[in-house]
N, C-alpha and C positions, 0 to 999 in steps of 0.2 A: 806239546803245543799249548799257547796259553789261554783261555776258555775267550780273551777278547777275540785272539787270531780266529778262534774257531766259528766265531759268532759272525767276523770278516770275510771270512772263506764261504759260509753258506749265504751269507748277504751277496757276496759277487757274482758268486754259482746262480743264485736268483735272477738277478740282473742279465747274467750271460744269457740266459733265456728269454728274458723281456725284452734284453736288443735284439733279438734276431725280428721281430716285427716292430718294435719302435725303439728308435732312438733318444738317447738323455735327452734332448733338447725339445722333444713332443711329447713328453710327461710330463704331469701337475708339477706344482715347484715342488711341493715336498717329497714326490717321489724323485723327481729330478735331481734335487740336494742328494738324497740316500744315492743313487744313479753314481755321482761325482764321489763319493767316496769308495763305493764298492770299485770305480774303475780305476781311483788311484791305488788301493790297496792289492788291485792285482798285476797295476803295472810297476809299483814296487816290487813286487816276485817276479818278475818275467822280463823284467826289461831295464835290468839295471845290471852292467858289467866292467869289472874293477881290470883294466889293461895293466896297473903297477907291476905287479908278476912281470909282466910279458919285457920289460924295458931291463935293458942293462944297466947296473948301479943302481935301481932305487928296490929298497927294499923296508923291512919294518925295523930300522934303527928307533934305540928309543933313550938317542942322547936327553940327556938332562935339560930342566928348564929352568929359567930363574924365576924368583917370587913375582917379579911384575908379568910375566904372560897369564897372571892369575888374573888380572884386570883389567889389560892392553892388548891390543891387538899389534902384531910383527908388520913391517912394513914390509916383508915379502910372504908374509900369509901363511909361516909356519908356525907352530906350537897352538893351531888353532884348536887342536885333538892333541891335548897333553900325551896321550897313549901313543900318536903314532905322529911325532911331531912335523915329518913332513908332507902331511895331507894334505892337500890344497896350495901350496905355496909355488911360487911361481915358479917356473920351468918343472912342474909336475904333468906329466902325459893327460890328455884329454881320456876321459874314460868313454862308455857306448851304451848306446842304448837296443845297438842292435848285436843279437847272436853272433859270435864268432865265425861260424860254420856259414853266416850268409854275407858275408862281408870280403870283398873282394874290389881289388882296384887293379884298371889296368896300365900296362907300362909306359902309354904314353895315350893317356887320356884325350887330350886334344885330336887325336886325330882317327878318334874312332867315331863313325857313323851315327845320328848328323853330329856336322861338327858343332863346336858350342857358337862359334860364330854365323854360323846358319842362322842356331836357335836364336841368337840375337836381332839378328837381323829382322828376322819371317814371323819371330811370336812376341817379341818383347818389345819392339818397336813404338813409341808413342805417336802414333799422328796424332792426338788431340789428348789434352789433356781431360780424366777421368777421377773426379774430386768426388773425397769420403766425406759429405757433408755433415757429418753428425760428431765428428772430430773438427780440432783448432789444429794449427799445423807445430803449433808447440809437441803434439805427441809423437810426429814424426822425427823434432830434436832429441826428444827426451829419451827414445830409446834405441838411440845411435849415444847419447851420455851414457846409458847401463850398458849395452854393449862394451863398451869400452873396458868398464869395472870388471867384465868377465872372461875378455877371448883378446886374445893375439896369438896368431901362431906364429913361428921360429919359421923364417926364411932362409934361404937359399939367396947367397949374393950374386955367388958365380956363376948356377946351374940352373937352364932356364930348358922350359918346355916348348915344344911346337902346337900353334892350334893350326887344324888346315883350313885356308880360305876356297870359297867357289871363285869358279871363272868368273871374270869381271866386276870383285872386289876391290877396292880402290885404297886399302889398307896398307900401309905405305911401305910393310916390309910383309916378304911370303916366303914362309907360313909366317904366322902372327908369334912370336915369343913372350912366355909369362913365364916370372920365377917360379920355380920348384919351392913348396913347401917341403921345409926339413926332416927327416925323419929322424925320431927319437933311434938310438943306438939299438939294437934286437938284441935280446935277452934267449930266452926261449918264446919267444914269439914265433909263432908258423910266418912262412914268409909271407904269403898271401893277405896277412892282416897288417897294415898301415897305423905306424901308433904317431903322434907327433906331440910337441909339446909345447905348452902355455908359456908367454912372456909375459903375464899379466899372473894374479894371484887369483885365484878359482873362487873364493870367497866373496858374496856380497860385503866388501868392507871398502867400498867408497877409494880403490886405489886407484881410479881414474883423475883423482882429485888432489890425491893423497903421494900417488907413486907406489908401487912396485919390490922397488929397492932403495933401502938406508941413504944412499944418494941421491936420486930424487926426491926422495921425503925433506932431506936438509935444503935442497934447492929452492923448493917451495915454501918452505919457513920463513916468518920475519926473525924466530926465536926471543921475540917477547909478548909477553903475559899466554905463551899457549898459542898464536895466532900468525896466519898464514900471510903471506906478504898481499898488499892490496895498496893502492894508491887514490886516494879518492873514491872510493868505492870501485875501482879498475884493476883487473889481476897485472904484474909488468908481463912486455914485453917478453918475448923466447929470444928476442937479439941478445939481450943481459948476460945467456948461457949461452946462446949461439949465433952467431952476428950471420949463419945464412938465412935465419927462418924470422928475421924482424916481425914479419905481420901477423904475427900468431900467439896465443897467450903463455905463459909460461905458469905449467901445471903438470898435472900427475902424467897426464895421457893423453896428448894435443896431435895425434895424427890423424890423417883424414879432417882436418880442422875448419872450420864456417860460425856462422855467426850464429846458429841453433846452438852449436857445441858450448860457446864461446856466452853465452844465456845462460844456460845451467851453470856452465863451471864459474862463472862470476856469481851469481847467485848464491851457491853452495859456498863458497869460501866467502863469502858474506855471511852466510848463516854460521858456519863454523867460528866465525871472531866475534860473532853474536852471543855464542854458546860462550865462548870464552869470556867474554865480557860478565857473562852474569853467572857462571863458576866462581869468577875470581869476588863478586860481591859476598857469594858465600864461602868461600874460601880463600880467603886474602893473603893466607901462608903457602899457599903451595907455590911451588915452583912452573916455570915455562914448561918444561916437559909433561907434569902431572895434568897441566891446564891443554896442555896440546894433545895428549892422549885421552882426556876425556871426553874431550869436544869431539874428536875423529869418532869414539864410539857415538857418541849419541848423536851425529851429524849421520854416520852411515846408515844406522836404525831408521830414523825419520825419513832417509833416502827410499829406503827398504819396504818402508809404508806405506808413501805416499806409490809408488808402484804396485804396491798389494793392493790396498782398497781405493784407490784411485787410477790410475793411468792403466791396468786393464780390463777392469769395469768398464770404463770406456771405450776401448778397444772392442770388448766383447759384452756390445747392448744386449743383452738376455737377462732375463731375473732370476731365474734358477743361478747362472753365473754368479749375476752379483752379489747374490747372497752366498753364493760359497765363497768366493774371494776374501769376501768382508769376513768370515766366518775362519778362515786362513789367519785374520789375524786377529781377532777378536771374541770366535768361538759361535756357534749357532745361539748359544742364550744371550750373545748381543752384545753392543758397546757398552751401554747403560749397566745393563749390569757388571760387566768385568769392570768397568771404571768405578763402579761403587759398592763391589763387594769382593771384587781382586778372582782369582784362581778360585772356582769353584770344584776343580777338578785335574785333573791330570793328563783329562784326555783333550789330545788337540780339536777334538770334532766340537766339544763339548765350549772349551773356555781358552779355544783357540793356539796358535804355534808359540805365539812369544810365550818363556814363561816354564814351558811343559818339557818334559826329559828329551835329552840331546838324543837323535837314532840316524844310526844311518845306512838302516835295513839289510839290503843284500849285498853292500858294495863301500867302498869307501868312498868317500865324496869328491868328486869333478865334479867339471866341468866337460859335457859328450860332444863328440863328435856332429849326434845326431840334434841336438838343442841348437848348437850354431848353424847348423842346417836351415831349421823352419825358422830360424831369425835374420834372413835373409829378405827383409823387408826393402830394398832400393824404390821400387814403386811408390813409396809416400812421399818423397821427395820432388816438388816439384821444378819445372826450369825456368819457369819466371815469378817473380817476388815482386809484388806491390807493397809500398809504404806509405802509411799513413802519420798524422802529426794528431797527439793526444788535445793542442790546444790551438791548432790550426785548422779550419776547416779545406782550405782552399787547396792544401800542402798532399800530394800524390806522387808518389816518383815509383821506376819503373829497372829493374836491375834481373838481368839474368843470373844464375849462381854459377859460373866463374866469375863473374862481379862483386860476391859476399864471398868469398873463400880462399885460405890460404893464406897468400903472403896478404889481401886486399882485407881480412877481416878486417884486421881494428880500425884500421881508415872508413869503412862502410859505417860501425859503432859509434866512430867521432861525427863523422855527418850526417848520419839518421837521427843519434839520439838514442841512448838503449832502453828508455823509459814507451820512446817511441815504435824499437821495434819490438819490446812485448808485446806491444797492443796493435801493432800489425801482425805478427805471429798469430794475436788473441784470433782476431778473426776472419785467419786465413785459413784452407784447409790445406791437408796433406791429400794426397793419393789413392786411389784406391788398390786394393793389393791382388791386379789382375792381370791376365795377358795384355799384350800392346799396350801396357802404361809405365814402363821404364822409363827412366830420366836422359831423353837423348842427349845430355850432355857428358852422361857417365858411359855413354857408347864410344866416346873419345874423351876423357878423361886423362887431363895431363896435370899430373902431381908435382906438388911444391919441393918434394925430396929428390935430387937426380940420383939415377943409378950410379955403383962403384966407379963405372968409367967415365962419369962426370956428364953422360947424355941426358937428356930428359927421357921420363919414364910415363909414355902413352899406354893406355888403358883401354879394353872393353871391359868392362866392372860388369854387365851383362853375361858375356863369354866366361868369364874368369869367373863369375857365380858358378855356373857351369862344371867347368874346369874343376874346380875346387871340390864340390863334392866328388865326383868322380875321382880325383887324385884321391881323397881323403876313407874310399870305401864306402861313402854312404850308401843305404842302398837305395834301388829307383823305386819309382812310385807302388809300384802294386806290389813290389818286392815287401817296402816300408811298413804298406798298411796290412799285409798280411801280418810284418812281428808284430801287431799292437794290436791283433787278432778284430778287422776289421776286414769287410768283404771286396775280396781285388774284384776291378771294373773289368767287363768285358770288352766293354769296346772304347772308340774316342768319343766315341755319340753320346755315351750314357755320362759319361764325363763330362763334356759342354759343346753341345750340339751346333754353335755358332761357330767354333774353332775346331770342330770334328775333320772337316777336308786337311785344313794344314797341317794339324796333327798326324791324321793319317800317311799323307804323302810325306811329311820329313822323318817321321818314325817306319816307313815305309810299313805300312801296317802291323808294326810289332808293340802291340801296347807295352809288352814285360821289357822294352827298352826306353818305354818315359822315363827321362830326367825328372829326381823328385820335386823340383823348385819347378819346373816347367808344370807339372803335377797340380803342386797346391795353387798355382796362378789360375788353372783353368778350372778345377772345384768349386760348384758352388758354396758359399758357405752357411752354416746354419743360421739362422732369424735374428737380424744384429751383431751378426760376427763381422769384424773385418777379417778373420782369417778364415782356415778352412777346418772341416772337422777332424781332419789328418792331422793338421800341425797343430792344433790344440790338446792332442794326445799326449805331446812331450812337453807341451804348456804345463798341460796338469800334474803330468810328474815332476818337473824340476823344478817350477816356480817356488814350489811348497818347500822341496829340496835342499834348495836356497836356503831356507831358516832353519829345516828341521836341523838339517845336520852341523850349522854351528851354534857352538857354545851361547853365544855371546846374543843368538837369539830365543836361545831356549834355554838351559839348567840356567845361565850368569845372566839373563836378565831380568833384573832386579837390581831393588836401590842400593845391594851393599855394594856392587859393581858399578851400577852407572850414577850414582848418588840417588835419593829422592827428587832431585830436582831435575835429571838428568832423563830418569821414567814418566817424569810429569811432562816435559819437553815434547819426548817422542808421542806420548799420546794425547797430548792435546792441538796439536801441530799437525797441518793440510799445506798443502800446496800454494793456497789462494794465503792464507796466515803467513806464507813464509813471503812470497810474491809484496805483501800489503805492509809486512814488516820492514823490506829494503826500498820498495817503490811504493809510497802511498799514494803516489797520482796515479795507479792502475785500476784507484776506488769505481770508480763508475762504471768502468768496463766487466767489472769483476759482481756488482752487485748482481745477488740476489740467485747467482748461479751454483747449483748445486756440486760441479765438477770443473775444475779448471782450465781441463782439457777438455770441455766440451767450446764451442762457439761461444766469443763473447761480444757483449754488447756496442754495437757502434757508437762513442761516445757523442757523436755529433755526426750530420746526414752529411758524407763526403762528395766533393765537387766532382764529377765522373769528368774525363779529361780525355 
């Protein structure tokens, strides 16, 4: 063992002691910082578990690479790990975070005790809307945009599940049917464990934007000078490639598609032709490919950042946090100095992830099971959108989201104005992420894609939250917080005393059968969290996870990979710089704010209507 590990192992052992009477979040900050790393180095050891084994056909092939995946990233997210080239790449099984031996799924999830549609009904129900003031509702788009870059599962066209309804349901068919997520082929897998697998690529590499697969990636191409198709500063249309889905952008990963979505991904293929544009000033010989694969690397990076030390900083107001985040990518001795005196060190703690040796500790790198779990944020989302005018005072208009979504995006963007709905986004809020603030319109949710047989495809996204985990093994609440060696609740009381009756009576007093999403809804959370102290557990492991384990943010970057100018980019570049560089009429709104996702300023006192 190596004298750091051993230094890490008795720094957590420490810790394991200090939490049982206080938790990280009620120590000094600097004991707090030391708190967050002792906890991530021991959910590194314990809670990270590689399912590849368990799947038929994938194995440790270690076909040949060619010289360019020395400096480019695959548009299906292989040769990320020269060594094992197909880590991470799409249709690769999600991996876990939870023990094999506690993970169990049953055979027809929907119709065991309560049902998910109960849970929909009786706990997740919004009567009134319950707004995260301290957020802009830009962060509730932005990470349904990252989502995107990292989870798709493999459905089931044909073979659909039953949820059961109570009497006097009004749901228009009974039982309720939801497709069957696919299951990866069984290898030596025990049968009891559920493996499934990714249509997206596991890698933070901006495939939401980018695609997938060598055919999407060319879809989205203009294929000159490096840069992605855009029209006036407008992505085209998806009728161009598919004459059913007109109203929706044409990009890497447009399902589930709204006008938040339809923000970033315009934005970001702005910033990528950005990139492109001033590559080719200093590289005037290179080719469309070299100018397009440069920019993707340093377009994903800057993605990757501004999520790091921005958007969950924000998320998660605490100062012990945000000094670790920021420390995530820039190292505890700080910005200032890693930007003027580079790597002082090796160790990520020290001078931060980008930069420092590629690891990826106990397991090979996914995408888990249990990560898309506590990312199951629907609650930020709200059901009514007010719009403002950056240069009209008098101008308020009023739109429910089936109104912005879908086939209706781009028509919404032509008539509000997209300069105009940033700056409605700026200073609206999202949701808060708690019981009874689900989006009653995702409780019926009827999607712009029809099923095989050409019907329309109605929704409880509620239910099917639900649903989902249970199909997919995760485990329930006190099951959950037991792997992450945190203390199971005794009762619904001690959990949240306000929703302790309903709880009780729909779990008929069996707490060891809380749904974990029903779970972290009713947990309070720590002192500026939007989330809860549970789902910040697998925060803390994967976010980091995210970088450490690839290349391209750790050993390859650097200038001979991303040029000089390419490293200066990503680190000199925020959100509000990137916002101010495509819309500079967002100046006033934007001034003087330290986080972009916080509230912004009302550029003028709006006419109340």
């Amino acid at each position: 063992m190596k004298r750091k590990d051993r230094a890490l192992n008795i720094l957590a052992w420490c810790y394991r002691q200090l939490n049982r009477v206080l938790p990280w979040h009620r120590l000094p900050k600097i004991l707090g910082i030391g708190n967050l790393v002792a906890l991530r180095h021991d959910l590194r050891r314990w809670n990270l578990f590689d399912t590849g084994p368990l799947v038929a056909g994938t194995g440790t092939s270690h076909c040949p690479f060619h010289s360019k995946d020395l400096d480019e990233r695959r548009a299906d997210g292989s040769h990320n790990d020269l060594q094992a080239p197909s880590m991470g790449g799409a249709g690769c099984p999600f991996g876990r975070n939870a023990p094999f031996n506690i993970i169990s799924a049953p055979a027809e999830p929907g119709l065991e005790t309560p049902s998910p549609r109960a849970i929909s009904r009786l706990l997740m129900t919004r009567t009134h809307f319950i707004p995260a003031t301290s957020l802009n509702l830009l962060a509730a788009a932005w990470i349904q945009f990252q989502v995107h870059d990292w989870f798709g599962h493999q459905q089931e066209n044909d073979a659909s599940a039953p949820i059961a309804l109570a009497e006097g349901d009004t749901w228009r068919d009974n039982p309720m049917k939801v497709r069957r997520t696919r299951k990866a082929a069984a290898g030596c897998c025990p049968a009891q464990i559920p493996i499934f697998l990714n249509t997206e690529t596991h890698w933070w590499d901006g495939s939401q934007l980018y695609g997938s697969s060598t055919q999407r990636q060319q879809d989205v191409r203009s294929h000159r000078d490096g840069k992605l198709k855009l029209d006036q500063g407008r992505l085209p249309s998806m009728g161009e490639l598919d004459g059913q889905l007109p109203g929706i952008d044409l990009t890497g990963f447009n399902d589930n598609y709204w006008i938040g979505l339809s923000l970033f991904h315009t934005l970001f293929a702005s910033e990528h032709n950005a990139i492109c544009e001033r590559l080719f000033q200093h590289y005037p010989r290179w080719t469309d490919e070299q100018l397009f694969q440069k920019a993707r690397l340093i377009n994903a990076a800057l993605i990757a950042k501004i999520h790091t030390v921005e958007w969950t900083p924000a998320l998660l107001q605490h100062p012990t946090l945000d000094t670790g985040m920021k420390a995530n990518w820039w190292g505890l001795l700080g910005k200032q100095i890693r930007t003027r005196m580079g790597r002082l060190s090796d160790s990520e703690v020290w001078s931060g992830i980008p930069g420092s040796p590629t690891d990826h500790h106990t397991a090979p790198y996914a995408m888990t099971e249990e990560f898309a779990a506590v990312y199951r944020l629907h609650p930020l989302i709200p059901d009514e959108y007010r719009f403002f005018s950056l240069t009209d005072s008098s101008f308020s208009q009023y739109k429910s989201f089936p109104d912005i979504q879908g086939n209706k995006t781009r028509s919404t963007i032509d008539e509000v104005g997209i300069d105009n709905l940033w700056f409605s986004f700026g200073v609206a809020h999202p949701g808060q992420l708690t019981l009874g603030n689900f989006p009653r319109f995702l409780q019926e949710f009827r999607r712009i894609k029809r099923l095989p047989n050409g019907d329309p495809e109605i929704l409880d996204v509620a239910a099917i939250d639900i649903f989902r985990d249970r199909e997919r093994g995760v485990p329930r609440y006190n099951a959950f917080r037991r792997m992450l060696r945190l203390k199971p609740l005794k009762s619904f009381k001690e959990l949240n005393p306000e929703w302790a009756k309903k709880l009780h009576d729909l779990y008929q007093g069996d707490l060891e059968r809380l749904d974990l999403m029903v779970g972290l809804y009713a947990e309070a959370p720590p002192p500026g969290f939007a989330i809860s102290d549970t789902a910040f557990r697998i925060f803390t492991l994967m976010a980091p996870r995210r970088l450490k384990s690839d290349r391209f943010f750790t050993a390859d970057f650097r200038p001979e990979v991303y040029t000089p100018l390419g490293i200066q980019w990503v680190q000199d570049h925020d959100l509000t710089s990137v916002l101010l560089r495509h819309y500079p009429s967002l100046a006033p709104a934007l001034r003087g704010l330290e986080n972009a996702f916080f509230p912004w300023h009302h550029v003028h006192e709006p006419v109340w209507k």
